[in-house]
TORPA-4810 file (N, C-alpha, C, O; in nm, 3 decimals):
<nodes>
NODE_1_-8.543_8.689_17.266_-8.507_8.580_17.354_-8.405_8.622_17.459_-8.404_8.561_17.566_X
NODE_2_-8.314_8.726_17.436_-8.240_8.754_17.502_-8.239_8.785_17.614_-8.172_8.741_17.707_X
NODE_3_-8.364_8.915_17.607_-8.377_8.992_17.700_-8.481_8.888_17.802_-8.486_8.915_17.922_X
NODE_4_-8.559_8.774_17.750_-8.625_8.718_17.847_-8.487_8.660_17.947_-8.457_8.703_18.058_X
NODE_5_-8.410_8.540_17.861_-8.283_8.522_17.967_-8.216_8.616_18.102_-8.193_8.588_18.219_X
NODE_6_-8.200_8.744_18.017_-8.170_8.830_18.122_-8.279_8.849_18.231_-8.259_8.867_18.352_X
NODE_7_-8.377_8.842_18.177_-8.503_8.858_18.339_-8.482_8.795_18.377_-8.430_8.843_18.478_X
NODE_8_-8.473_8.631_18.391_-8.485_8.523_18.442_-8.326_8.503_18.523_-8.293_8.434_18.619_X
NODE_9_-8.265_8.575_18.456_-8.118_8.573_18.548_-8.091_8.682_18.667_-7.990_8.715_18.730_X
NODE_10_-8.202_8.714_18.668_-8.191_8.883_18.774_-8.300_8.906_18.857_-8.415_8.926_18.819_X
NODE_11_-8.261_8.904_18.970_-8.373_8.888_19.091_-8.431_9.064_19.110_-8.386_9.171_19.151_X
NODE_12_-8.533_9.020_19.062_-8.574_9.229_19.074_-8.611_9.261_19.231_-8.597_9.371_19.283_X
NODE_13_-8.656_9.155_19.290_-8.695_9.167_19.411_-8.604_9.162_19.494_-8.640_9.184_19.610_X
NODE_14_-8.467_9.134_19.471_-8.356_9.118_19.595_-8.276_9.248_19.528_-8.195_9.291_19.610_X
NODE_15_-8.274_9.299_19.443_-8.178_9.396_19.386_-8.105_9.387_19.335_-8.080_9.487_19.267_X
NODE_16_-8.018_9.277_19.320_-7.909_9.212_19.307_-7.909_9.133_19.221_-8.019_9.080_19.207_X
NODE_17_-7.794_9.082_19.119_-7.755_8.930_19.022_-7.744_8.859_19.117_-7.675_8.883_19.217_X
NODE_18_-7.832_8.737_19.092_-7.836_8.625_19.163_-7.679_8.534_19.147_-7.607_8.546_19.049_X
NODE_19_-7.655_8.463_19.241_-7.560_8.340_19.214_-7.599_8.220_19.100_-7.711_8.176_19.078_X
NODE_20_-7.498_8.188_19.047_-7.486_8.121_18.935_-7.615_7.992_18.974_-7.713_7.954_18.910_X
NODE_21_-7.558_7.953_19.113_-7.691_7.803_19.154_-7.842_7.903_19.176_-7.941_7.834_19.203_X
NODE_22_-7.863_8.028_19.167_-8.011_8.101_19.167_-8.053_8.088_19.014_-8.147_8.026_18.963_X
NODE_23_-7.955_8.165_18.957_-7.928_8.140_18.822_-8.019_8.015_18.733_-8.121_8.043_18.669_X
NODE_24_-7.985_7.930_18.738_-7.950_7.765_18.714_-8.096_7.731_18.783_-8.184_7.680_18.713_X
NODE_25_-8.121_7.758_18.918_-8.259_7.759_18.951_-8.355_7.748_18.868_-8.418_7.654_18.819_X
NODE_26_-8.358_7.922_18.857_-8.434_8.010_18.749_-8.478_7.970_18.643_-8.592_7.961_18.599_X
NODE_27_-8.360_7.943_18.595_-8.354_7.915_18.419_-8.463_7.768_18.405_-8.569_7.773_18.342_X
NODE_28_-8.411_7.640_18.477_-8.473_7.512_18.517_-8.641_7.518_18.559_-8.732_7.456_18.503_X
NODE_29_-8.653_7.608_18.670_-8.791_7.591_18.678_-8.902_7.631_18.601_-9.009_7.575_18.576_X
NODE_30_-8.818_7.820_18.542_-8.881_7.890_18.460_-8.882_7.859_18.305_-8.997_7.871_18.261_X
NODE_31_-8.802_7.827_18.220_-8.758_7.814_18.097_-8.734_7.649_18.075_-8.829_7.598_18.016_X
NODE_32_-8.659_7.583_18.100_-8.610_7.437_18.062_-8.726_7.328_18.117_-8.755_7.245_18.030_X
NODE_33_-8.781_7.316_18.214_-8.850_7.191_18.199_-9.015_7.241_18.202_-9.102_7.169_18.252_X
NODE_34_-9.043_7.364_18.146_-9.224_7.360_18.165_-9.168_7.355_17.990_-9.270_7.337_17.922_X
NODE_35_-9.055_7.365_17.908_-9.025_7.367_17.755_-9.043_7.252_17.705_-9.112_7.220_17.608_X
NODE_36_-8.922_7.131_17.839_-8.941_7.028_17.825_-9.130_6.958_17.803_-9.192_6.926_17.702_X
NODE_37_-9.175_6.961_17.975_-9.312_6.914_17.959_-9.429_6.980_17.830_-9.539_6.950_17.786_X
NODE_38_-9.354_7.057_17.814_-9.469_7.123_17.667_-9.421_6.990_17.545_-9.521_6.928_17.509_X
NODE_39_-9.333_6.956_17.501_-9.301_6.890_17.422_-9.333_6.728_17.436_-9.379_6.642_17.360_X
NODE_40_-9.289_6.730_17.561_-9.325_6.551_17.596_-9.538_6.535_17.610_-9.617_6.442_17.594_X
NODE_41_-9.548_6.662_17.643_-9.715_6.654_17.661_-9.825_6.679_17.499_-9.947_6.674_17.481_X
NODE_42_-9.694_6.708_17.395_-9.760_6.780_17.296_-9.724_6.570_17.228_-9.814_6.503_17.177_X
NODE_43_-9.618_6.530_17.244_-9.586_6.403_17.198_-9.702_6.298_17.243_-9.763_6.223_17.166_X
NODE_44_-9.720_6.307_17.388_-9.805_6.218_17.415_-9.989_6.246_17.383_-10.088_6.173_17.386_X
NODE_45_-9.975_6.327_17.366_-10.151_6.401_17.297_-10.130_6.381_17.174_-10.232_6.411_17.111_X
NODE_46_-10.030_6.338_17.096_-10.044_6.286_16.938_-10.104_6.150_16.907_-10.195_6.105_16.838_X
NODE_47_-10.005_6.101_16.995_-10.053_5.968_17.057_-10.199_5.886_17.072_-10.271_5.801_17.019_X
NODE_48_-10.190_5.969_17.172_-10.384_5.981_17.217_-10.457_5.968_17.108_-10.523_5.869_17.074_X
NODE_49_-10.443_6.080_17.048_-10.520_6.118_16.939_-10.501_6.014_16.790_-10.554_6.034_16.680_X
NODE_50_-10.429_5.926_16.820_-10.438_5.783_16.757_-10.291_5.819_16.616_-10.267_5.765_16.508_X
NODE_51_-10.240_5.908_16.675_-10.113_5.939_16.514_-10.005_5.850_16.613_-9.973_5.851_16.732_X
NODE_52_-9.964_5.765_16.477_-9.849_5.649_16.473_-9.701_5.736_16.501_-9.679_5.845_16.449_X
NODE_53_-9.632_5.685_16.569_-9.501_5.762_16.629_-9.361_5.687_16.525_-9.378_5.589_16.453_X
NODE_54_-9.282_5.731_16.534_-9.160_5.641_16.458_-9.072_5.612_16.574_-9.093_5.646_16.691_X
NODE_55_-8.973_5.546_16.529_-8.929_5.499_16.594_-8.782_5.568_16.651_-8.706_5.521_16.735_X
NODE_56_-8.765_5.737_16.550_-8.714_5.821_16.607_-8.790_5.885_16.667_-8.753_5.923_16.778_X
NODE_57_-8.907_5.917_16.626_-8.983_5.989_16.785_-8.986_5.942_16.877_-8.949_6.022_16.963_X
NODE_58_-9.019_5.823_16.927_-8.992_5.729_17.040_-8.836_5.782_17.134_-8.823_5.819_17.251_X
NODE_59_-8.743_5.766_17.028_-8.611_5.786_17.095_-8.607_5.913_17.129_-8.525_5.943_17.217_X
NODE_60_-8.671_5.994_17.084_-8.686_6.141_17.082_-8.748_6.171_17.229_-8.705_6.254_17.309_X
NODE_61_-8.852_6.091_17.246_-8.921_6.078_17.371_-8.877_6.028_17.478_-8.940_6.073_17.574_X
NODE_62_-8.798_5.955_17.507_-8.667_5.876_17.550_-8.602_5.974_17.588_-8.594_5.996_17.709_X
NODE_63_-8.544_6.050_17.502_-8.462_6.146_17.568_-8.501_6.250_17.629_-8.436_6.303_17.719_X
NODE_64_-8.606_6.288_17.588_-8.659_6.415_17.658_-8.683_6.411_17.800_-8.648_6.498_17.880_X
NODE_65_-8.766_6.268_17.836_-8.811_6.225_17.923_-8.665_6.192_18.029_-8.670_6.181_18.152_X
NODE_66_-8.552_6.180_17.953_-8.448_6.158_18.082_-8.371_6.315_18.095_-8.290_6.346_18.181_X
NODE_67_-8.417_6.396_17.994_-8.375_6.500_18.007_-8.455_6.607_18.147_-8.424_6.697_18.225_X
NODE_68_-8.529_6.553_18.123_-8.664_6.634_18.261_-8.589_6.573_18.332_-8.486_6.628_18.371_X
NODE_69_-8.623_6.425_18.372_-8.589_6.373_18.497_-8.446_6.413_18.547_-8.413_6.396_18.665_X
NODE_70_-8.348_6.475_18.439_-8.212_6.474_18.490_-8.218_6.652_18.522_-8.113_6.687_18.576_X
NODE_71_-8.304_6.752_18.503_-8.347_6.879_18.535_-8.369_6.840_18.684_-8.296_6.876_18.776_X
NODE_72_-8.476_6.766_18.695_-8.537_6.753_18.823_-8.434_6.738_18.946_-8.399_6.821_19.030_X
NODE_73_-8.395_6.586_18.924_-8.246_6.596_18.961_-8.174_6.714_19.036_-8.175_6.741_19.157_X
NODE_74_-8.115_6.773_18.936_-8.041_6.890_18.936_-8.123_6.981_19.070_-8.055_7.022_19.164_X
NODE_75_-8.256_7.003_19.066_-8.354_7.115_19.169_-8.360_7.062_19.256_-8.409_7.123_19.351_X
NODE_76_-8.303_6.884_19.284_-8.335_6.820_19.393_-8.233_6.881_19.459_-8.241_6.960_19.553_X
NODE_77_-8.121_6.832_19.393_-7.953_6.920_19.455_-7.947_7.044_19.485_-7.861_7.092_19.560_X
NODE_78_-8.029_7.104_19.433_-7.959_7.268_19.449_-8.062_7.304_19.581_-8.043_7.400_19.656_X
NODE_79_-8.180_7.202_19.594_-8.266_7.265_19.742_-8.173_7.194_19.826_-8.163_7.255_19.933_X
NODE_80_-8.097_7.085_19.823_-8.057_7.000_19.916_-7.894_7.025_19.950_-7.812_6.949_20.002_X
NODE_81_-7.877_7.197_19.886_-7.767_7.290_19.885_-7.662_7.160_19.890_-7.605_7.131_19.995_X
NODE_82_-7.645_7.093_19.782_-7.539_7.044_19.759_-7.466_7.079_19.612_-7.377_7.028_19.543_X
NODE_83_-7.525_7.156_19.608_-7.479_7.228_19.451_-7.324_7.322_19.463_-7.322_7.411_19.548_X
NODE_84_-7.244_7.308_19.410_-7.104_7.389_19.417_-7.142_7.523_19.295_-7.216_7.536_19.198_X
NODE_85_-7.055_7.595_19.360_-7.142_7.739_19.251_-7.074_7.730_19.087_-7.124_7.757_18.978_X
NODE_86_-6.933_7.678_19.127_-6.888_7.642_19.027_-6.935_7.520_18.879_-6.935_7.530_18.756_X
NODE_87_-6.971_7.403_18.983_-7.111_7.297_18.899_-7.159_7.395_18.845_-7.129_7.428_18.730_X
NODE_88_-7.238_7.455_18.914_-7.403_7.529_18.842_-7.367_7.590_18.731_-7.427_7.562_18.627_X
NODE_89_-7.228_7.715_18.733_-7.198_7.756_18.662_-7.177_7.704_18.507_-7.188_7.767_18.402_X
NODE_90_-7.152_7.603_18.526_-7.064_7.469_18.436_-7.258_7.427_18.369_-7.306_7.467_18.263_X
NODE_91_-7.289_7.387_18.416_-7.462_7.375_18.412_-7.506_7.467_18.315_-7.507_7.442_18.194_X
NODE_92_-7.552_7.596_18.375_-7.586_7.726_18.312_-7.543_7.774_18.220_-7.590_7.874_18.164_X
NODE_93_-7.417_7.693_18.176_-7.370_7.769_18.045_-7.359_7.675_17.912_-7.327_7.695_17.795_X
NODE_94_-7.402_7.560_17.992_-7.461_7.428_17.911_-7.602_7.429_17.836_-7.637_7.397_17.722_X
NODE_95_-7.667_7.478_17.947_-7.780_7.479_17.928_-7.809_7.609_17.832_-7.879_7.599_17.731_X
NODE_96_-7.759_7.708_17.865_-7.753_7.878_17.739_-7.726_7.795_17.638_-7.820_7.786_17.559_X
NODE_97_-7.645_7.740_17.615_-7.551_7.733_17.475_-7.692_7.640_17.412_-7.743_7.689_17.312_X
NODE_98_-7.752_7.515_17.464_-7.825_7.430_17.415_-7.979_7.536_17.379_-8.049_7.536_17.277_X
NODE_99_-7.991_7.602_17.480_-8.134_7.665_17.442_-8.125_7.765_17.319_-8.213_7.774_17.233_X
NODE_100_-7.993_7.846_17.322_-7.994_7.946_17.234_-7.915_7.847_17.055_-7.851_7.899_16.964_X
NODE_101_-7.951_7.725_17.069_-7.943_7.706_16.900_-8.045_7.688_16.846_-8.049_7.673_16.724_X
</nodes>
């Protein structure tokens, strides 16, 4: 797992360690919400498929679902360079700590 993080934090094509808001990019488009939509899409195909949900899965779904939308969010800001490098930073190390338990 590690070494994927590290790809995803390192621009091979610019040469260079990206900035913390490339960073934070990265991690969001590549890793955190296609993780997210795998889960909310694997929830709602249970569904479909006629299996009864509880009423912590529900909340479970609830959150996930504001968890994307609050990712999204975040990619809206960082194209709309209103992102401080320091935020992102603060972000990115939120987001490490949550993925790597």
């Amino acid at each position: 797992m590690k070494l994927f993080y590290a790809t995803i934090l390192q621009d091979p094509n610019k040469g260079y360690f990206m900035t913390n808001i490339e960073k934070l990019k990265n991690l969001l488009e590549n890793k955190v919400i296609p993780d997210l939509e795998n889960v909310i899409d694997s929830i709602f195909q249970d569904i479909k498929d006629g299996a009864e949900i509880s009423l912590g899965e529900k909340e479970e779904l609830k959150e996930l679902q504001e968890m994307h939308n609050e990712c999204r969010e975040i990619l809206i800001e960082i194209e709309a360079k209103e992102m401080e490098e320091d935020e992102a930073k603060e972000l990115l190390e939120e987001l490490l700590e949550i993925i790597s338990e």
